[in-house]
N, C-alpha and C positions, 0 to 999 in steps of 0.2 A: 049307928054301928050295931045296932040290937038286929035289926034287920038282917044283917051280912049274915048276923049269926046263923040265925035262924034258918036262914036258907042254905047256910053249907050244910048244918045238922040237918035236914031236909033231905039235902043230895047225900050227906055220906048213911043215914038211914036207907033210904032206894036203893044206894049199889049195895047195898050190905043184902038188904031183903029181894034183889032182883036175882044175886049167885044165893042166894036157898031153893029160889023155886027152879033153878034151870037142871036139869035133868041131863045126863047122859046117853045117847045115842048108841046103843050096841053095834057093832061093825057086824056086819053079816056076811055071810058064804057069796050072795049076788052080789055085796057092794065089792066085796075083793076079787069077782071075776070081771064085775066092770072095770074095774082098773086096769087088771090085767089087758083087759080088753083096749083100752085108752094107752096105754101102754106099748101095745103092738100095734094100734095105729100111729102111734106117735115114733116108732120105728119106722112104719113104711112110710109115714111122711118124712122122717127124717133121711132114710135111703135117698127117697125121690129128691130131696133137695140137695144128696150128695150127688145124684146123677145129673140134675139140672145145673149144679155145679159146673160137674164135668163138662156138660154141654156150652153153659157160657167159657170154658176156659180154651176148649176146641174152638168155638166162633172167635174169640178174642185171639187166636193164633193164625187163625183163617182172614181176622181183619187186620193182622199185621203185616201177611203173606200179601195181600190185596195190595197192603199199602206202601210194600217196599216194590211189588209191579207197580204200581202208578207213579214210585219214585222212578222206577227205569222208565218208565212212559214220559214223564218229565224230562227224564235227562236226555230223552231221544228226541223229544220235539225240541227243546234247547240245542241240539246237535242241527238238527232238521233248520232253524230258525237260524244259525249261524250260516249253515251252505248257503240259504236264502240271501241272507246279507252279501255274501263271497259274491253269488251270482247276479245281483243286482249291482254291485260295484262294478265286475265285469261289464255287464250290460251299460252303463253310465261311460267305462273306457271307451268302450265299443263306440258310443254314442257321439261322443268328443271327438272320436276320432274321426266317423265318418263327416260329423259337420267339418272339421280343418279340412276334409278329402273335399268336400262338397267346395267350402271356400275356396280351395285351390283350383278346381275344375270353373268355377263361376270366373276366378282372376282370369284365368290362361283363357275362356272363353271371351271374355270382355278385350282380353290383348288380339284375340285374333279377328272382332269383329273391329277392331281399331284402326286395326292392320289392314284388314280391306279396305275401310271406309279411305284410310288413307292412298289408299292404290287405288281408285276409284276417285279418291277427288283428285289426285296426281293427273290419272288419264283423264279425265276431263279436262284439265287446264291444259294437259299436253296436245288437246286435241283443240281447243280454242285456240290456244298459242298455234299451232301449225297451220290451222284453217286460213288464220290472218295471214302468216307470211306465204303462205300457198297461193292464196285469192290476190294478193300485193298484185304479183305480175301478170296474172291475169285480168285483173282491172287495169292494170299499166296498157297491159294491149288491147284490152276491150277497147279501154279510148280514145287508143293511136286508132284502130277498123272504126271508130267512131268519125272522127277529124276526119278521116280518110275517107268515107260515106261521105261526110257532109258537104267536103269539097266535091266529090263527085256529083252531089245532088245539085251543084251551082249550075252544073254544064247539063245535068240532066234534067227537065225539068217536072217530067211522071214521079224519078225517083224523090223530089224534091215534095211531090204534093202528096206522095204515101208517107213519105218521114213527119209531112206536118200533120196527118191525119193520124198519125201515132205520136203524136207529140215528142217527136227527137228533135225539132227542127224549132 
């Protein structure tokens, strides 16, 4: 504990004998024009940061103006991007509609080539069916002039050896 003493009596001796020797500084005529001096620069600095003020609170007005334009610019492409939808749904009616137009043009086409096919297979069969009872009596009489030849070819006997050389006979 002798030690603690000793060394605060130590330190409170020093601050005692260090305010004897410190001396006073007379203020002078140039040390109070420099201040002055420091003084009016610290006005025009101070000016200058009320005008830089001014200047952020104009740009800060300027960036509000800006950003209620790009609010309208939003709400106009949001306008813009609606019609878009409108005319795209449109477009999609449109769409729909022409395929039903199309499907029904495709139906009524397929009915009419139906329609021929069956009038065409109709006249065909019309025309075998009549061919057969057309030719009936014509064969009927081909082969009475046949019978009718062949008898004659008994009495004649040139016409008899041209029927066998055509093989009718």
């Amino acid at each position: 504990m002798s030690k603690y003493l000793t060394w605060v009596a130590i330190c409170v001796l020093l601050s005692i004998s260090l305010d004897v020797f410190a001396e006073e500084v007379p203020f002078t005529l140039e040390d109070r024009d420099r201040l002055i001096r420091v003084e009016v620069k610290l006005e025009d600095v101070d000016k200058r940061f009320e005008q830089i003020d001014k200047r952020f609170e104009q740009i800060d007005k300027r960036f509000e103006q800006i950003d209620k334009r790009f609010e309208q610019i939003d709400k106009r492409f949001e306008q813009i991007d609606k019609r878009f939808e409108q005319v795209d749904k449109r477009f999609m009616e449109l769409r729909e509609d022409m395929n039903k137009r199309f499907d029904q043009l495709i139906n009524i086409f397929i009915g009419i080539v139906a329609a021929f096919a069956g009038i065409v297979a109709v006249t065909i069969g019309f025309a075998i069916w009549d061919r057969r009872t057309a030719l009936r009596p014509v064969l009927e009489r081909s082969e009475r002039w046949e019978m009718a030849v062949r008898e004659y070819a008994k009495q004649e006997p040139r016409l008899a050896e041209v029927l066998k050389s055509l093989g009718l006979m």
